[in-house]
C-alpha positions in Angstrom: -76.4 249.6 -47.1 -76.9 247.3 -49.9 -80.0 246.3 -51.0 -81.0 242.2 -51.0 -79.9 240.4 -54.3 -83.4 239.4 -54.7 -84.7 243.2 -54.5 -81.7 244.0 -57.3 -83.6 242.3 -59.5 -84.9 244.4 -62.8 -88.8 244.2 -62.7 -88.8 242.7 -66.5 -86.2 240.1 -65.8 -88.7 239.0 -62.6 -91.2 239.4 -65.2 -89.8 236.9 -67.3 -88.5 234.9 -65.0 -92.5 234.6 -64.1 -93.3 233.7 -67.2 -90.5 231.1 -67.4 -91.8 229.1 -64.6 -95.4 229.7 -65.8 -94.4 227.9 -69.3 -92.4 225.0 -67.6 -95.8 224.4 -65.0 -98.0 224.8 -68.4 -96.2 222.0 -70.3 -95.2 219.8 -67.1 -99.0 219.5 -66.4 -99.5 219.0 -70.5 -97.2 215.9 -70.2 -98.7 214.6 -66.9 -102.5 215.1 -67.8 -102.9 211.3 -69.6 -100.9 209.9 -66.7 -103.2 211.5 -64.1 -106.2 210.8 -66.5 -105.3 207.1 -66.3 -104.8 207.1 -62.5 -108.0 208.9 -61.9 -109.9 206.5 -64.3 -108.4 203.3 -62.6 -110.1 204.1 -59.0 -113.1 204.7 -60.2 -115.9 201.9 -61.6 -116.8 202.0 -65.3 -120.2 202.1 -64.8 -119.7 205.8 -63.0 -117.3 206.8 -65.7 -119.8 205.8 -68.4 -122.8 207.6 -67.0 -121.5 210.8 -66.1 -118.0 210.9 -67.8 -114.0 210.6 -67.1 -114.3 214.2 -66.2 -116.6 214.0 -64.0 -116.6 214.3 -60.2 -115.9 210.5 -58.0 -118.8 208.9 -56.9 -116.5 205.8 -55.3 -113.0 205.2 -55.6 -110.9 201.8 -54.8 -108.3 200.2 -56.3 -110.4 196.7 -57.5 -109.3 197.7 -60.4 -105.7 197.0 -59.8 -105.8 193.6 -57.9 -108.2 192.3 -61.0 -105.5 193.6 -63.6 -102.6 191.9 -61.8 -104.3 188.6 -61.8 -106.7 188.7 -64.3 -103.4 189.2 -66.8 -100.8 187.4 -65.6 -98.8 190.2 -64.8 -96.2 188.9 -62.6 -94.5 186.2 -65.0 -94.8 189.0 -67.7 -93.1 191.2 -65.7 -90.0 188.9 -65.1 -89.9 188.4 -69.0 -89.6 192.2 -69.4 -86.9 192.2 -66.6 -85.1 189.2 -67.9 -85.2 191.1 -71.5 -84.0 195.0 -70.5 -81.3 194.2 -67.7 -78.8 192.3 -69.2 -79.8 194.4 -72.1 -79.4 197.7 -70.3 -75.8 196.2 -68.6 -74.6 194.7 -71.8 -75.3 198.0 -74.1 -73.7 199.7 -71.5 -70.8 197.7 -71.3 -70.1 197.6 -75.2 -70.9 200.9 -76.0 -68.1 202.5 -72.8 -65.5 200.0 -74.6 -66.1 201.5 -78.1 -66.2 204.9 -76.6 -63.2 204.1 -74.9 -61.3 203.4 -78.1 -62.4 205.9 -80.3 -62.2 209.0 -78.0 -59.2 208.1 -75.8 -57.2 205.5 -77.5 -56.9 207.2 -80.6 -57.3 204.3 -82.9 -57.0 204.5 -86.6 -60.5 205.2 -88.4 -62.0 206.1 -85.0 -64.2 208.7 -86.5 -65.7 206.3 -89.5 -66.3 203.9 -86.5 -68.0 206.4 -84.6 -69.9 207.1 -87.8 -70.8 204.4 -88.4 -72.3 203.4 -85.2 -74.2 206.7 -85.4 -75.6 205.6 -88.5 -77.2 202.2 -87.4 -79.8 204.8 -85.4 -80.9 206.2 -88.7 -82.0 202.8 -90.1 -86.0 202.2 -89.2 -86.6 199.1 -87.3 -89.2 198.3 -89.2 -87.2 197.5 -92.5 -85.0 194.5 -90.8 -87.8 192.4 -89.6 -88.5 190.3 -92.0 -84.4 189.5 -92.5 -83.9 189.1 -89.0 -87.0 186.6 -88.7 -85.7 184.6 -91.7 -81.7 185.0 -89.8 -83.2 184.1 -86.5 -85.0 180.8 -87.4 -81.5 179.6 -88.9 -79.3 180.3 -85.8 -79.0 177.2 -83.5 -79.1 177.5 -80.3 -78.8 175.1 -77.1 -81.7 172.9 -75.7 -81.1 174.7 -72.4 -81.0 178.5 -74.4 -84.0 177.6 -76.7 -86.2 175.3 -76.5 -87.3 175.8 -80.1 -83.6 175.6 -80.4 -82.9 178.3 -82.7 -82.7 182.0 -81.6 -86.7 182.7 -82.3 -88.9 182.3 -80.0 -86.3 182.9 -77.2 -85.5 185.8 -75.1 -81.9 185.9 -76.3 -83.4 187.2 -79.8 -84.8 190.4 -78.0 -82.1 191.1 -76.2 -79.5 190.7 -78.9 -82.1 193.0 -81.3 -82.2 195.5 -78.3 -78.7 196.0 -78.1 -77.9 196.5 -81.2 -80.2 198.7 -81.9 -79.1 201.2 -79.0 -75.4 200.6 -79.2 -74.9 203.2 -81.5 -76.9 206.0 -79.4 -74.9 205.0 -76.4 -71.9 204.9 -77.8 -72.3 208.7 -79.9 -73.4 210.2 -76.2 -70.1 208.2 -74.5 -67.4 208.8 -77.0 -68.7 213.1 -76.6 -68.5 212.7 -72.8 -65.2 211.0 -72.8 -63.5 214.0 -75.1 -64.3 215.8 -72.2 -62.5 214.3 -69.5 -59.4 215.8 -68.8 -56.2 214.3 -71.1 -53.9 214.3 -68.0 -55.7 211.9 -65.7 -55.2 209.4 -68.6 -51.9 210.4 -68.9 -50.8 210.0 -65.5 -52.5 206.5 -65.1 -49.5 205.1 -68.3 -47.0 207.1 -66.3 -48.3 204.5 -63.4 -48.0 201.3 -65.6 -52.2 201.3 -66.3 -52.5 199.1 -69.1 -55.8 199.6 -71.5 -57.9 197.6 -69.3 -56.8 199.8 -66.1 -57.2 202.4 -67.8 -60.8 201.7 -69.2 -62.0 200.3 -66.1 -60.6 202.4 -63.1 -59.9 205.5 -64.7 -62.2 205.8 -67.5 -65.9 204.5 -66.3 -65.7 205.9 -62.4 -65.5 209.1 -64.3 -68.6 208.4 -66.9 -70.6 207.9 -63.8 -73.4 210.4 -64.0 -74.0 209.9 -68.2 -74.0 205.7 -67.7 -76.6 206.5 -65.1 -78.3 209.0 -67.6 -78.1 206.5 -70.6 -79.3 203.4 -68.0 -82.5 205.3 -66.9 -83.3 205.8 -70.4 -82.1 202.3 -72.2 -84.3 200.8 -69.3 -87.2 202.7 -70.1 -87.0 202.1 -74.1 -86.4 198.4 -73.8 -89.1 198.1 -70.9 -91.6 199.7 -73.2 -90.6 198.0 -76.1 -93.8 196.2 -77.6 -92.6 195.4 -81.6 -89.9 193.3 -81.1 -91.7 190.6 -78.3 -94.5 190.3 -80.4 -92.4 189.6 -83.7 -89.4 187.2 -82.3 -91.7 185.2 -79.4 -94.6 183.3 -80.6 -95.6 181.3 -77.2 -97.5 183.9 -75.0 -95.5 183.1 -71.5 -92.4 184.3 -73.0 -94.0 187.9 -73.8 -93.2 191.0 -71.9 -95.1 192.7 -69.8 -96.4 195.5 -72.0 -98.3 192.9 -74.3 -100.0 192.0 -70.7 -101.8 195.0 -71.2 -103.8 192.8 -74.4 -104.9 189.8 -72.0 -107.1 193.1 -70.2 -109.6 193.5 -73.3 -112.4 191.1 -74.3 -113.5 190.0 -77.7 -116.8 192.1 -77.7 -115.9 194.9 -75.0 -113.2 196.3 -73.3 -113.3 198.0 -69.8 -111.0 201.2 -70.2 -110.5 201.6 -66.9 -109.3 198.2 -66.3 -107.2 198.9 -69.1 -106.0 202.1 -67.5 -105.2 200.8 -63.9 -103.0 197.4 -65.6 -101.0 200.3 -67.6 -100.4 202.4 -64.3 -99.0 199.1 -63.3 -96.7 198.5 -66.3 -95.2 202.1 -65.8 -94.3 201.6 -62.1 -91.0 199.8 -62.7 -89.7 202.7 -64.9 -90.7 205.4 -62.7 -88.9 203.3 -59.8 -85.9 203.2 -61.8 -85.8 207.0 -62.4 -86.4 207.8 -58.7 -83.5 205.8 -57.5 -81.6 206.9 -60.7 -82.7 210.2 -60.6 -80.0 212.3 -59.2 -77.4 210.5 -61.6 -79.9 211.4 -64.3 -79.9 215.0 -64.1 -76.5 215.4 -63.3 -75.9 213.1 -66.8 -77.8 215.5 -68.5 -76.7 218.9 -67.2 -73.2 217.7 -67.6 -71.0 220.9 -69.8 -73.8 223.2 -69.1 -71.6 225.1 -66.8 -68.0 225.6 -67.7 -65.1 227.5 -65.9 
């Protein structure tokens, strides 16, 4: 008789399997230890926490602390801004970036490589060197009465969102046009043998396939647009049109600032992007495991 696959184990490879796991569970907790810092801090009264300390044992927990943040900083209509701003800008990077991949991976196009280049280039660039141009660019572009109603492109949601985009098209469309290389040559090939034009092929064959890294690249394009706090305060100047993260400023006073208030309106802010990664999630780690097997 055999013995059990898990008894065929070496004792230094369980050993180090051990210490593996033991590393993983040592930085896992170092990355979740502000989060549950900031939880534990928003049940408790700051009056408890200034006495005897954040790390000290509970006295009382509620969650007051919540309901006042909520209302106390507008959160809801903030909320919606930050919505309004990262999905159409999550849908439209998406959308652009799968089109360029498209071309320069499996069309073949002339100068594919310098266009692939150069959109890999526009994340090298620091965001904070463009804006002052695009605030001077922005207050010339018209706009609408029913787009704007300062009637040029600042102080309007559109300004964020077109700033957001292009400033994550290039990311998207490095990770897209590497994914689609991938893919296997024949399935395209077999689609022109069935009379696909480029459309059918980019939108039937192509992104049904590109599945798991569009869901990858959408859980993380959400979260970095969500969070996004530099480009809201620089292109909107009236305070109802701000996203939800500068919320978070309506929650400290002029001469003193409850931190735990402070804490239990960010715990809020961060719900919506751990939402999105727990419906998103099994798409997400499938994106990003994807060629770590082969054969």
């Amino acid at each position: 008789m055999t013995a059990p696959a898990a008894l065929s184990v070496p004792p230094a490879r369980r050993r180090g399997r051990f210490g593996v796991h033991l590393f993983l569970t040592a930085v896992s907790l170092a990355f979740l230890a502000p989060l549950l810092l900031a939880v534990y801090a928003s049940l408790r009264p700051y009056e408890e926490t200034a006495a005897h300390g954040y790390f000290s044992l509970p006295r009382h927990l509620s969650f007051d602390y919540y309901k006042q943040a909520f209302v106390d900083s507008g959160m809801s209509k903030y909320f919606l801004n930050s919505l309004v701003i990262a999905v159409p800008g999550v849908l439209l990077t998406l959308f652009l970036a799968s089109f360029v991949a498209f071309a320069v991976s499996r069309l073949r196009i002339h100068g594919g490589i310098v266009l692939l280049m150069v959109f890999t280039a526009g994340n090298l660039l620091p965001q904070q060197v463009i804006v002052t141009p695009l605030y001077v660019l922005f207050n010339k572009i018209p706009l609408p009465y029913w787009m704007s109603d300062s009637l040029t492109m600042y102080d309007s949601l559109w300004a964020v969102i077109a700033v957001q985009v292009a400033f994550q098209l290039g990311f998207c469309v490095f990770v897209l046009a590497n994914f689609m290389r991938t893919l296997p040559r024949e399935i395209l090939e077999a689609a022109i043998v069935d009379g696909a034009g480029v459309w059918a092929q980019y939108w039937r064959v192509t992104l049904p396939l590109c599945r798991p890294a569009l869901a990858a690249l959408g859980t993380l394009q959400f979260t970095w647009m969500y969070n996004d706090f530099l480009w809201g305060l620089v292109f909107l100047s009236e305070g109802d049109k701000l996203p939800v993260t500068s919320a978070l400023n309506n929650l400290r006073g002029q001469f003193f600032t409850d931190y735990n208030l402070l804490a239990a309106g960010s715990v809020l802010v961060a719900l919506p992007t751990i939402l999105v990664f727990l419906l998103l999630q099994r798409h997400f780690i499938a994106g990003l495991t994807l060629g770590a097997s082969k054969g």
